[in-house]
C-alpha positions as CSV (number, residue, x, y, z in Angstrom):
1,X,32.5,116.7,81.7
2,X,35.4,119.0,83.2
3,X,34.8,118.2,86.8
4,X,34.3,114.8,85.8
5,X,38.1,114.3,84.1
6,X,39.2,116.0,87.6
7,X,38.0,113.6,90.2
8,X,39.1,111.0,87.6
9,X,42.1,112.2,87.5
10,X,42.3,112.8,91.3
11,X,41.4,109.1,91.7
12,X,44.3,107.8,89.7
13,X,47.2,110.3,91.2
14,X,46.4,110.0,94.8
15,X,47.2,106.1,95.6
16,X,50.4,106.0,93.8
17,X,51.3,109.2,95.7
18,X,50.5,107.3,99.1
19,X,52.8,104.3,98.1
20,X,56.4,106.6,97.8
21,X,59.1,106.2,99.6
22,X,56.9,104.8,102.5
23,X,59.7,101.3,103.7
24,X,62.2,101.7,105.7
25,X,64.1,98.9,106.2
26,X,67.2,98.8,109.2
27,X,68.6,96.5,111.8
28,X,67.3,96.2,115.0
29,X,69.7,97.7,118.0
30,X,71.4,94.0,119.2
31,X,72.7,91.5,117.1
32,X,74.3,88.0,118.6
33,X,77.3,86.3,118.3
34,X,77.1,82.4,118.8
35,X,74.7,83.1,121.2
36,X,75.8,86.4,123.1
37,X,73.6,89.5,122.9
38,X,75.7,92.6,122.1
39,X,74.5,96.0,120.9
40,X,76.1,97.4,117.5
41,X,78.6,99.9,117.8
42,X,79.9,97.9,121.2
43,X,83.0,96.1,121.9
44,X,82.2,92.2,121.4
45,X,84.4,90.0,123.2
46,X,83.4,86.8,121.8
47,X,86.2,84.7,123.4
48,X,88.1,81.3,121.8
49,X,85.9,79.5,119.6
50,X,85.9,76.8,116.9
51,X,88.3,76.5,113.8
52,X,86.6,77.5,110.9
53,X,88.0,77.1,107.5
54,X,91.0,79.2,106.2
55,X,92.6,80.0,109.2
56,X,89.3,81.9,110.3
57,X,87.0,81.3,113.4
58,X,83.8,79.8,113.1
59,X,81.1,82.0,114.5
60,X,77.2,82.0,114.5
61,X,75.4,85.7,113.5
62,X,72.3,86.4,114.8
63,X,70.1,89.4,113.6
64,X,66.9,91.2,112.9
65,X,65.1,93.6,111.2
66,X,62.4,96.5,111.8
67,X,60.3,97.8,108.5
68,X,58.7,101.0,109.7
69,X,56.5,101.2,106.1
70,X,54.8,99.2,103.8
71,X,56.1,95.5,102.8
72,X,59.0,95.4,100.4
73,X,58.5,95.0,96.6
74,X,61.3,93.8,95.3
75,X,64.1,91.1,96.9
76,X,67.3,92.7,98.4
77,X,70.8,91.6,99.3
78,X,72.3,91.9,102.7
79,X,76.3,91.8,102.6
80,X,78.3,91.0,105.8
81,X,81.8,92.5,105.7
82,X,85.2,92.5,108.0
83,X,87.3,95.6,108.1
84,X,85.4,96.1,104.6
85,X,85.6,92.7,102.9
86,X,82.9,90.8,102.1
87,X,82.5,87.2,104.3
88,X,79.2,86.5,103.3
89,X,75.7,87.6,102.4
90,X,71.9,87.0,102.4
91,X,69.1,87.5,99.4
92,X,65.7,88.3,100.9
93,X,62.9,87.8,99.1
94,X,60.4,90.4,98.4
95,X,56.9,90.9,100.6
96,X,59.4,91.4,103.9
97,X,57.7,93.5,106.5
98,X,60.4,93.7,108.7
99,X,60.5,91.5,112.2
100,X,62.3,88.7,110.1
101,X,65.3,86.9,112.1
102,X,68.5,85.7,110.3
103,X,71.0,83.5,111.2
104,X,74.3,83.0,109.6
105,X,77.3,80.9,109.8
106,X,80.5,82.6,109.4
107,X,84.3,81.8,109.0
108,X,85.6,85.0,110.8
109,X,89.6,86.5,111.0
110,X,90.7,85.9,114.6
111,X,91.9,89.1,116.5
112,X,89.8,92.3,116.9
113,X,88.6,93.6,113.4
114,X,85.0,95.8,112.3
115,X,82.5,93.4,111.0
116,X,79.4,95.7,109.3
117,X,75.5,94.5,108.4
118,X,74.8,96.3,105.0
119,X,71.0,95.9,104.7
120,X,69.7,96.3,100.6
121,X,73.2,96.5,99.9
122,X,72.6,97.1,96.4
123,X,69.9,99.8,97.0
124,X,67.2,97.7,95.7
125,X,64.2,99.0,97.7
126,X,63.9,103.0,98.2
127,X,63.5,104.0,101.4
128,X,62.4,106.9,103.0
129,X,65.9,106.2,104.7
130,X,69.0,105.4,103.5
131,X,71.2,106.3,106.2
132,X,70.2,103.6,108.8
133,X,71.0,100.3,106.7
134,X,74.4,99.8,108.0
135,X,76.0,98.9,111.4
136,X,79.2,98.2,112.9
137,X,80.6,96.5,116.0
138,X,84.5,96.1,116.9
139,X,84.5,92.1,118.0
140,X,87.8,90.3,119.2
141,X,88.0,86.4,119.1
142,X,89.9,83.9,119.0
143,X,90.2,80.4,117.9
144,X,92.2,77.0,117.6
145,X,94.2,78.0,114.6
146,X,97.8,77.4,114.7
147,X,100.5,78.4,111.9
148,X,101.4,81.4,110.1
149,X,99.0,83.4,107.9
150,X,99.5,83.3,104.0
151,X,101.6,86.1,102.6
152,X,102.2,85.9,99.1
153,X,104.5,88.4,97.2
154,X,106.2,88.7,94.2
155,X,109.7,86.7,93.2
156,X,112.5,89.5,93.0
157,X,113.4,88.5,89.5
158,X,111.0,88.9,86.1
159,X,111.9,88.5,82.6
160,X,111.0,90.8,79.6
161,X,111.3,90.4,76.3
162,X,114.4,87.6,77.2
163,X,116.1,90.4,79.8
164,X,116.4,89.5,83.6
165,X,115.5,92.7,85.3
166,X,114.5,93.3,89.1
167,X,111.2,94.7,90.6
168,X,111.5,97.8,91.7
169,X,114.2,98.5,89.6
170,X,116.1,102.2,90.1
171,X,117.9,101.8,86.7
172,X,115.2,101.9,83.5
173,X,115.4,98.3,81.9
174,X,115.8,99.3,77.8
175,X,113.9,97.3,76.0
176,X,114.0,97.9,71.3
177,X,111.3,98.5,69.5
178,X,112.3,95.0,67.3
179,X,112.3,92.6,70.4
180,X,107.7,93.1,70.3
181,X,105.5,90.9,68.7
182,X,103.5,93.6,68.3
183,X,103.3,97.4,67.9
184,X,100.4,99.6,68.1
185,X,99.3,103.2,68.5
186,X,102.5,104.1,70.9
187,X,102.4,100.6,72.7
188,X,104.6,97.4,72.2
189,X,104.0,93.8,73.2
190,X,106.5,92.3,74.8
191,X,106.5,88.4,76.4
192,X,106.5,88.9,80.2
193,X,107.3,86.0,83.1
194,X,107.5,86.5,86.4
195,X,106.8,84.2,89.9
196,X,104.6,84.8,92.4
197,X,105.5,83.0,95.7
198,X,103.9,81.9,99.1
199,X,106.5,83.0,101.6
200,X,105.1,82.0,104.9
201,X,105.0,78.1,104.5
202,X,101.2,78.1,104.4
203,X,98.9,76.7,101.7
204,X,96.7,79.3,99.3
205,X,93.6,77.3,98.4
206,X,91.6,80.4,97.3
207,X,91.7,81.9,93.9
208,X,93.0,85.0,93.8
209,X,94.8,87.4,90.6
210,X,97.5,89.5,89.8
211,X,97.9,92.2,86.4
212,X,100.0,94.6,85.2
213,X,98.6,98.1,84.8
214,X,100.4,100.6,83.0
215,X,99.0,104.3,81.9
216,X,95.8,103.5,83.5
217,X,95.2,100.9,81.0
218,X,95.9,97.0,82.0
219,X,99.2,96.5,80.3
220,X,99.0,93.1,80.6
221,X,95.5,91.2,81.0
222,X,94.3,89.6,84.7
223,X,95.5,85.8,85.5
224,X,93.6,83.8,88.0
225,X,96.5,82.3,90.5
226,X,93.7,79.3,91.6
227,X,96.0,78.1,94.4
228,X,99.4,78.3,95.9
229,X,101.5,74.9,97.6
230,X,102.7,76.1,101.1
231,X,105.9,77.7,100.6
232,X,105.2,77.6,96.8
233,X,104.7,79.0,93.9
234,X,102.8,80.0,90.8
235,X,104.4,81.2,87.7
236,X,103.0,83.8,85.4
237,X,103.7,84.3,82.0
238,X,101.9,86.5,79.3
239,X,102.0,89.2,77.0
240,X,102.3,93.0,78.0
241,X,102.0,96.5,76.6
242,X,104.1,99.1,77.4
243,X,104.3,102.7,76.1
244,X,106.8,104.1,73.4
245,X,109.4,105.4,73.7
246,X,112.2,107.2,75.7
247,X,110.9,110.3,77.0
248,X,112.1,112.8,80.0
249,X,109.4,111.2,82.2
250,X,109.7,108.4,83.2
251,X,108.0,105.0,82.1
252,X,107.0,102.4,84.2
253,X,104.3,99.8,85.0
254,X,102.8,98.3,88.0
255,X,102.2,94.6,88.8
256,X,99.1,94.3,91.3
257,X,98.8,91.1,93.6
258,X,95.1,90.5,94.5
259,X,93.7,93.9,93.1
260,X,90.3,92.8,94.4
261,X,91.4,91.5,97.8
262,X,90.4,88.0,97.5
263,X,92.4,86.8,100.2
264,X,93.6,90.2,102.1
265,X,91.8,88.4,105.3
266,X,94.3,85.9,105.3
267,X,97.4,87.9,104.6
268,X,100.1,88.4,107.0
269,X,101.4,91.4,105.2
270,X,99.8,93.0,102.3
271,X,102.6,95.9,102.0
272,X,104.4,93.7,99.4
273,X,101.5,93.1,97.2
274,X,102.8,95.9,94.5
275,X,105.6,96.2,92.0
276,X,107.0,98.3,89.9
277,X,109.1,98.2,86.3
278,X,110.6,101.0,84.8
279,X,111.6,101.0,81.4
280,X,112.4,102.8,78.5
281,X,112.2,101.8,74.9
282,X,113.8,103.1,72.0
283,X,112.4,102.8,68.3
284,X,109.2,103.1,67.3
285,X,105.6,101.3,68.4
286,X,103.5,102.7,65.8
């Protein structure tokens, strides 16, 4: 009965043994551009092509894959990025065996930038390799886009608790512990507006948000800006917490334009993307 319970034993171990870690999923060595064979880690020079939307080029991606292992068993996602921003992406379904060719039609940023194929970018399958699911190539293109890029910034001017005070401001704004609407553990509320504006006469038609961080913790909540006029802009008003009270160090809290880079593509500049107000408040928040 022993040796019986063994090979039994035996019987059930050994396959699932055989099945681990044995897919390895990566690109194969060339990928193609609207048509032109490059291989990754090159130089692409893919010339002038169409006008794609957002002031981007339009360009066609070629690619394939090699699975040296078994057939996948779960679905993946493949993420194409530029300069490490997301343009696109593809969900493959499970059973692939490798040898699969994708195509893809993306709106690129003219100029030379990185563009990187993330393969199971959400480490859905395991593989035997991790290592060899990404790759890069440098391209340069251009296209029939004419204007300015979008570059949108903050007005100089914001308003706290009824006070006009500048961004950036050298001098702490004081703000009293009886002009909140609210007071808890250390923090006051204080009504907030401020402007955000488009400054390169160009139009902002995708979504992008702004908040206000302070001590780590969002001081005031995100707000979804869905679009910008060219040479516009989007007023922002809410409710934000700041930390009690005067102290020797110093207070302050950070506005962040397009924290998750929503349109950082399409920006001209994205040095003036970040604010600061320092402040000091007297009284008690508690």
């Amino acid at each position: 009965m022993r040796r019986m319970l063994a090979v039994s034993a035996l019987v059930v171990c050994l396959p699932v043994a055989a099945q681990t870690g044995n897919v390895d999923i990566q690109p194969q060595k060339n990928v193609r551009f609207n048509g032109a064979q490059f291989q990754w880690g090159a130089q692409a020079q893919l010339g002038k092509v169409a006008p794609g939307a957002g002031n981007r080029c339009r360009v066609t991606l070629e690619y394939m894959t090699v699975n040296q292992g078994q057939a996948t068993r779960a679905a993946y996602l493949n993420r194409y990025l530029v300069d490490g921003a997301q343009v696109g992406s593809r969900a493959v379904a499970a059973g692939s065996r490798g040898g699969e060719r994708f195509t893809e039609t993306l709106d690129l940023p003219a100029g030379q930038h990185q563009f990187q194929l993330v393969l199971d970018a959400g480490n859905a399958i395991a593989e035997r390799d991790e290592a060899n699911n990404r790759q890069t190539i440098t391209y340069t293109v251009a296209c029939g886009v004419t204007g300015p890029k979008i570059d949108v910034t903050a007005a100089p001017t914001l308003r706290v608790a009824a006070l006009n005070v500048q961004w950036n401001n050298p001098r702490p704004l004081t703000l009293r512990s009886s002009q909140a609407n609210a007071r808890r553990d250390g923090y006051c509320r204080f009504p907030i507006a401020f402007t955000i504006v488009e400054a390169d006469r160009r139009a902002v038609t995708t979504p992008f948000s702004v908040v206000i961080v302070e001590n780590q913790r969002d001081g005031m909540p995100a707000q979804t800006i869905p679009s910008i006029p060219a040479g516009g802009q989007a007023p922002v008003t809410g409710q934000v917490w700041l930390r009690c009270c005067k102290r020797t160090e110093p207070r302050f809290a950070v506005l962040h334009i397009d924290p998750p880079q929503s349109i950082r593509l399409d920006e001209r500049n994205r040095e003036n993307n970040r604010f600061t107000l320092n402040y000091e408040i007297t009284g008690s928040c508690n």
